[in-house]
C-alpha positions, 0 to 999 in steps of 0.5 A: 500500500503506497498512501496511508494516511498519516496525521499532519505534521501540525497535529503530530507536534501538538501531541509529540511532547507527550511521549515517553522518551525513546531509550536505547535504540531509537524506536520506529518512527512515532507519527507512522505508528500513531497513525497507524494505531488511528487507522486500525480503532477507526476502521474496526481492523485486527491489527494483523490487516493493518496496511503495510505502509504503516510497519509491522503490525505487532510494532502497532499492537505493542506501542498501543498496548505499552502506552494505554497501561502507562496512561499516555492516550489519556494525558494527550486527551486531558493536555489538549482539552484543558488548553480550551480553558473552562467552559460557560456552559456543561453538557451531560450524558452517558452511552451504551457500547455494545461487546463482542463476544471476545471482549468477555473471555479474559478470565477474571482472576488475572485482575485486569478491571473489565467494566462489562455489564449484562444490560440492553439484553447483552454485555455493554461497557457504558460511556459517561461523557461530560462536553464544553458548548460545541460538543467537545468532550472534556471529561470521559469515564468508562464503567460497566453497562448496569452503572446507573446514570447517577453513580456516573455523575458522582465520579465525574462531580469532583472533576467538573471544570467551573462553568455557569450552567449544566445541561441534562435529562431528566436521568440526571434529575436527584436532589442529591445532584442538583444541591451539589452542583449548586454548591460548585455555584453551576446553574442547572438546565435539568427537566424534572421526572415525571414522577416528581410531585413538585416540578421544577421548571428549565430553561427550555430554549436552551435544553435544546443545546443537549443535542450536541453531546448525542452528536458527539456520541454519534462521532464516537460511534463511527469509529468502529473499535468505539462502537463495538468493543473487542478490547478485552481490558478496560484500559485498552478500550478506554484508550481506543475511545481517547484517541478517538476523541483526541482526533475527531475534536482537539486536532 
């Protein structure tokens, strides 16, 4: 294969300064394996069908494995959001993504976390995704399928960015929320349940805004080792869903 594709040398300098230093004898050329690495979680290949042009597969497979353990994907998506600064305005939402059956056979007394849960009628790992404004994610967090909408929330309470308003659906509509997001001086655009027996009014002209965290799910989803998951640990699954992010928003 002549023509890979290959990020631009603008995008690759904004992300090489976040690499572990090469020791001893210098290793293959970073920007084709990052490249190559995009290609095959983009396209849903095994990494045995990745093209040629980009080297040998196992040099792929290996650099992705090594840096999702040290959490290199994750200070590349976390450096180049916080360079937008704080957001006026939050969206909130979570995600089903649906596992291949091979995402299930890592037998569990080798003690790498899984986050897979049976719900929705089979094994899905759940994706709670916190955006800016403009859709950007800003904060992501994998759990597995059965996490409720709430417990996804008070994991993400602590690392909210301040910001005036928070947009959510009526998923996100406890009183435990609401007090402590009003308590971080946040603003909320939250419908209430319909069960509840005094309703609180939102602003609905702006609740229309939420449709862009859906959009941005629907980016994600288009990378088809985002929309279904093959990676048995969650660590390599959850980098998978940070470089995607990575390239679809902050490059």
């Amino acid at each position: 294969m002549d023509e890979v594709f290959l990020l631009s040398e603008v995008q690759f300098n904004r992300i090489r300064r976040y690499f572990p230093l090469s020791h001893g004898v210098p290793r293959v050329d970073d920007l084709r394996v990052v490249s190559g690495i995009i290609y095959v979680i983009k396209h849903g290949l095994q990494w045995k069908d990745a093209p040629k042009g980009y080297g040998p597969h196992k040099t792929l497979y290996n650099r992705f494995m090594r840096w999702s353990r040290m959490g290199v994907f994750n200070r590349v998506f976390t450096a180049l959001a916080s360079q937008a600064g704080d957001p006026e305005q939050l969206i909130i939402d979570a995600t089903h993504l649906k596992a291949h059956r091979t995402a299930a056979s890592l037998p569990k007394k080798r003690g790498f976390p899984r986050l897979l849960g049976r719900t929705k009628g089979g094994l899905n790992s759940k994706l709670h995704a916190v955006t800016d404004p403009r859709g950007r994610p800003i904060r992501l967090l994998l759990t597995a399928g059965q996490v409720s909408d709430f417990k996804g929330a008070a994991l993400l309470l602590d690392t909210l960015p301040k910001a005036k308003t928070l947009l959510g659906d009526r998923g996100y509509d406890a009183n435990w929320f609401r007090n402590a997001l009003k308590g971080k001086g946040i603003n909320l655009c939250i419908p209430s349940k319909r069960n509840r027996k005094v309703q609180i009014e939102h602003d609905k002209i702006l609740y229309k805004q939420r449709h862009k965290v859906e959009n941005m799910f629907a980016k994600l989803k288009d990378w088809r080792r985002v929309h279904t998951r093959y990676d048995r640990c969650a660590h390599t699954f959850f980098s998978a869903i940070l470089i995607a992010a990575t390239v679809i928003f902050w490059l």
